[in-house]
N, C-alpha and C positions, 0 to 999 in steps of 0.2 A: 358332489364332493370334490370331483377334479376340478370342476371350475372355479371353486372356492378359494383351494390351493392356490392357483395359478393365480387368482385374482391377489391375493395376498401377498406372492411370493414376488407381484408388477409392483404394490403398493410400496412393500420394505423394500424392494432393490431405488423405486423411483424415489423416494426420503434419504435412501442413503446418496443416490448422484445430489439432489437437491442440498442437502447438508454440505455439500464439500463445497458443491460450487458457491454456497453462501459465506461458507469460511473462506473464501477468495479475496483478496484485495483484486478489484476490481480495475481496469484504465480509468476512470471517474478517481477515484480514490488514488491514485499515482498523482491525478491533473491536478487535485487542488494542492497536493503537497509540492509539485513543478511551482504552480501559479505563488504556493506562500516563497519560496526559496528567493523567486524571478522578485517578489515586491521588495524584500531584505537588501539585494544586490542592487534594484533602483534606487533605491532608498540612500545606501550607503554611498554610492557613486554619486549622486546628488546633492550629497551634504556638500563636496569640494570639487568638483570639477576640473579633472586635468592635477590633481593631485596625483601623488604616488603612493596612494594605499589601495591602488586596486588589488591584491593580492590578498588583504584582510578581507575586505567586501567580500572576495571570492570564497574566501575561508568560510565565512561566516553565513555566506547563503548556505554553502553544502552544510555544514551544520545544522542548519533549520532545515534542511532537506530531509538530512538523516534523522532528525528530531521526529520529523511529523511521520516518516516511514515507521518508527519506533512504536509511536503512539499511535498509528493507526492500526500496525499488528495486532496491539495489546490490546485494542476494542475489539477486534475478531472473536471469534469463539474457537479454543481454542483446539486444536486439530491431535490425531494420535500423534504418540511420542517419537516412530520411526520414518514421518512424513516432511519432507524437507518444504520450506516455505519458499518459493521462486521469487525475486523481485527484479525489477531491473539493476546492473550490476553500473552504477554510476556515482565509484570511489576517487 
């Protein structure tokens, strides 16, 4: 019967570490919303060359940065109410 317990009490403690670290955005999950932001700013900076709108470009990648941070949250499952979500702080 002891064993049982304890066998149990490894099971629900290891589901509950496993759940949280799943509801984590991951570095992978950071990279591809880096890598869309980096393509927006190539993109943009490419269209004119030596113009003076890099400052929109700039605008406008962090914006698709913060966009796909948003949206990748929101595909997360979502976590208790008094747990703060960590992300990199890059406003």
């Amino acid at each position: 019967m002891l064993l049982l317990c304890q066998g149990l009490t490894w099971t629900g403690l290891s589901l509950v570490i496993a759940q949280t670290a799943w509801a984590s955005p991951t570095p992978e999950d950071y990279r591809q919303c880096h890598r869309k932001a980096a393509t927006v700013l190539r993109h943009c900076l490419d269209e004119a060359p030596g113009a003076r709108h890099g400052n929109q470009c700039w605008e406008t990648s962090r914006q698709t940065q913060k966009a796909c941070y948003l949206e990748m949250r929101k595909s997360l499952p979502s976590r208790s109410a008094g747990r703060r979500r960590d992300s990199p702080t890059q406003e």
